[in-house]
C-alpha positions as CSV (number, residue, x, y, z in Angstrom):
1,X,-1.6,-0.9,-1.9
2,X,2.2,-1.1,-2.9
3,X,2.5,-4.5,-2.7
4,X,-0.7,-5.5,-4.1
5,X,0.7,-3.1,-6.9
6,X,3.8,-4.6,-7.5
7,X,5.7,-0.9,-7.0
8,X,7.0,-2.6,-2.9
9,X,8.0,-6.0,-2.5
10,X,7.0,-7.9,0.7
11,X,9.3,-8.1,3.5
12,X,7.6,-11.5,4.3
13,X,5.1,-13.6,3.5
14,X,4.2,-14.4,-0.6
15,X,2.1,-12.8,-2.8
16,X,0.9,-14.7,-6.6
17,X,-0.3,-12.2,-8.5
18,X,-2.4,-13.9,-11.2
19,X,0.2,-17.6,-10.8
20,X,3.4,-15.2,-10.6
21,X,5.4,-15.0,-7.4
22,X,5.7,-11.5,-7.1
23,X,8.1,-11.8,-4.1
24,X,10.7,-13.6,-6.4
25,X,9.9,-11.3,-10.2
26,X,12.7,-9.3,-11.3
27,X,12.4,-5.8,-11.2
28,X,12.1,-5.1,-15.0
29,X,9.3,-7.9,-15.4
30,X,7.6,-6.2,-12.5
31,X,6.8,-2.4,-14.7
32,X,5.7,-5.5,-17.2
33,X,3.4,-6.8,-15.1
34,X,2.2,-3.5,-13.3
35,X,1.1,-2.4,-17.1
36,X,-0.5,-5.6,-17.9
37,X,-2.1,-7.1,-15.0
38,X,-3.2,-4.3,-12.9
39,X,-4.6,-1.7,-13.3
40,X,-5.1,1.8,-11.1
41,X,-7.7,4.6,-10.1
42,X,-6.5,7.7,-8.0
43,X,-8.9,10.2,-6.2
44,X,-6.6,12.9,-8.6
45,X,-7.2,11.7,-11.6
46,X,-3.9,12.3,-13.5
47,X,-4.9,12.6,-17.2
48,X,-2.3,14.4,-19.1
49,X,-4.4,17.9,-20.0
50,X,-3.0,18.6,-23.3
51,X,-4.5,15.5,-25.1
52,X,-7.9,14.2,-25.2
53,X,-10.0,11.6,-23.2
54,X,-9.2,9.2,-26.6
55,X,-5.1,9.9,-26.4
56,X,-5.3,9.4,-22.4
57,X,-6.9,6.2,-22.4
58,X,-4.5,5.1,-25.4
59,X,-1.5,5.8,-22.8
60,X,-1.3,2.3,-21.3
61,X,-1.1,0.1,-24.5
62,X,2.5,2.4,-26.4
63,X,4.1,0.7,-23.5
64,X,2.3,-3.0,-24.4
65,X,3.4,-3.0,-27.7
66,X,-0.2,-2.8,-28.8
67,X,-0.8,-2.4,-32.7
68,X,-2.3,1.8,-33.4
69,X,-6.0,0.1,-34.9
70,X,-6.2,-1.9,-31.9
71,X,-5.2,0.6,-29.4
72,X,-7.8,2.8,-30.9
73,X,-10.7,0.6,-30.6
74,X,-9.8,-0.7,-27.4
75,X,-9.6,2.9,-25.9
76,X,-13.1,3.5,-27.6
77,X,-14.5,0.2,-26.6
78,X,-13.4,1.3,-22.5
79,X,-14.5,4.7,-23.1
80,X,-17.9,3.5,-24.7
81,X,-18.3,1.3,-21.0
82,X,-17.6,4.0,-18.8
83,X,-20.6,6.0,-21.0
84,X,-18.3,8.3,-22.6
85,X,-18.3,7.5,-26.3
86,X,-19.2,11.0,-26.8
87,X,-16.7,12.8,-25.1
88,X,-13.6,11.2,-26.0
89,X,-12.1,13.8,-28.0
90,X,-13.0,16.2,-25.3
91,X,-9.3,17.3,-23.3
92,X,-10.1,16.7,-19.6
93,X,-10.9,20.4,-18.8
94,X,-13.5,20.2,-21.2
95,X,-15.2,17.4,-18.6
96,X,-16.6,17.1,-15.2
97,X,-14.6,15.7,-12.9
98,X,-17.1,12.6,-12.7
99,X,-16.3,12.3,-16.3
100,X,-12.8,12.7,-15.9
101,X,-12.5,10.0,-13.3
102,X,-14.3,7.6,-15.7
103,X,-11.3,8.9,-18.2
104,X,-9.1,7.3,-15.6
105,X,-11.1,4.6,-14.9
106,X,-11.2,3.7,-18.9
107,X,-7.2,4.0,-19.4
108,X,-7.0,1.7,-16.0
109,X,-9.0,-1.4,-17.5
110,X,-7.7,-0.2,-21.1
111,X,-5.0,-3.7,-21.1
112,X,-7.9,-5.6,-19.6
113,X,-6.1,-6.1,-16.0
114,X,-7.2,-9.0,-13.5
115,X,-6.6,-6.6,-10.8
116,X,-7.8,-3.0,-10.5
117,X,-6.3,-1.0,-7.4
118,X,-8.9,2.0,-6.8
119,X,-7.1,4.5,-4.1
120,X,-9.8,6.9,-2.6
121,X,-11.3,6.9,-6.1
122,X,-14.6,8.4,-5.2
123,X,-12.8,11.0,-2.6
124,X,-13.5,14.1,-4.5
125,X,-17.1,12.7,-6.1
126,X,-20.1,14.0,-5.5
127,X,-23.0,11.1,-4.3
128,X,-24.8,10.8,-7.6
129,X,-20.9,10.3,-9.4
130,X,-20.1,8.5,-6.2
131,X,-22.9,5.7,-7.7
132,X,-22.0,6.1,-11.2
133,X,-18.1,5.1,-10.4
134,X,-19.9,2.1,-7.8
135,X,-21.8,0.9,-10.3
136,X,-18.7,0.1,-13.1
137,X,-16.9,-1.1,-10.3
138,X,-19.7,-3.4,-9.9
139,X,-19.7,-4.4,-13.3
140,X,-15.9,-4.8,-14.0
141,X,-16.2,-7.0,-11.0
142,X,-18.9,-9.2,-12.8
143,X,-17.2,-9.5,-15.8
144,X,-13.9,-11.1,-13.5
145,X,-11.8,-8.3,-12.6
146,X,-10.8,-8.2,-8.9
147,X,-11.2,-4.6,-7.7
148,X,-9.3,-3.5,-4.7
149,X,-10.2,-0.5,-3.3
150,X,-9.1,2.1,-0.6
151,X,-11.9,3.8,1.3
152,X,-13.1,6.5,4.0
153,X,-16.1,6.7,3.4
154,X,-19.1,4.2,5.4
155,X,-21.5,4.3,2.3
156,X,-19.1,3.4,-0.3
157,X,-17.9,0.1,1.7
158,X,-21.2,-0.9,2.2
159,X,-22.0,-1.4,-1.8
160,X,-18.7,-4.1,-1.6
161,X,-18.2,-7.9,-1.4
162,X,-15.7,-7.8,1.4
163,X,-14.0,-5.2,3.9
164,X,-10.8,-5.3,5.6
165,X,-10.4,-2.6,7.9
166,X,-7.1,-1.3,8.5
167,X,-5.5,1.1,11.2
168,X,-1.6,2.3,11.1
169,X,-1.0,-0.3,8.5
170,X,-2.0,-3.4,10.3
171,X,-5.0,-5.1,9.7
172,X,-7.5,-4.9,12.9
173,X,-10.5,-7.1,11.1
174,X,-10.1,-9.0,7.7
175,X,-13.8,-10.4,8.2
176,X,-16.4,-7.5,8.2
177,X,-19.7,-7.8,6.4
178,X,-20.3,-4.8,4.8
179,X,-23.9,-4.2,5.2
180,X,-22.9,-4.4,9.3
181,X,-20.5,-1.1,9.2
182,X,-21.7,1.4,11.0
183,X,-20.0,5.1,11.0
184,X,-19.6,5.0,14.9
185,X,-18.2,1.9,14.9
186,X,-15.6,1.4,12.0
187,X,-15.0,5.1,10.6
């Protein structure tokens, strides 16, 4: 996940991240790009408690250089697709913590990313939220964003494209089929 998100350089190989070599990017274009181009989900959500859903989700774009109007509507409009156009000037511990993952799910697509690293983002979800988070997943990917996502959990790799199982950082099988995983045989 560090090299996919441009925080670790690989030790060989390439990586093109949307046409750039990332391999080859100098270190101050690579916060740039991290800002940009990708964006990222955690299992802890990290939304700054003292400001509201709105101000969260506005985070991302001070650093893109983003006119105030537009940062405003664009944090509404991501808020208003995650289904929380009426809570956005709730602070996070005024929300559940489905809500507040969608928060973090809003300010992540917020500078309209091609890539969206998810890291165990449904870890501390309950199954119906589980769905809810699936589902926009789902639907950023239809609309052309690549989501990448980290899993534990047999049910949530079955709703995916593609599955590349890992073990002690090497990859054991880069061709599953999702709907063939099996909790006593991958998990």
């Amino acid at each position: 996940m560090n090299i996919i998100g441009c925080l670790d350089r690989p030790t060989s190989g390439n990586y093109y991240l949307d046409g750039l070599d990332i391999a080859n990017t100098l270190e101050k274009d690579l916060a740039k790009i991290r800002n940009l181009k990708i964006g990222f989900v955690f299992q802890q959500f990290h939304l700054l408690p003292q400001i509201t859903a709105l101000d969260n989700v506005i985070l991302p774009m001070l650093y893109a250089g983003i006119s105030s109007k537009e940062r405003k509507e664009r944090a509404a409009e991501a808020l208003k697709l995650v289904g929380l156009e009426n809570r956005m000037h709730n602070k996070p511990n005024q929300l559940s913590g489905g809500q507040q993952q969608r928060v973090a799910i809003a300010r992540a697509i917020v500078n309209r990313p091609v890539l969206l690293l998810a890291d165990e983002p449904t870890g501390a979800l309950d199954t119906k939220t589980t769905q809810e988070v699936l589902d926009i997943f789902t639907e950023l990917n239809a609309s052309g964003i690549t989501v990448v996502m980290v899993t534990h959990e047999p049910e949530v790799a079955k709703q995916t494209k593609r599955v590349v199982w890992f073990s002690d950082g090497q990859v054991v099988n880069s061709n599953l089929n999702p709907e063939d995983l099996h909790t006593s045989s991958y998990f």
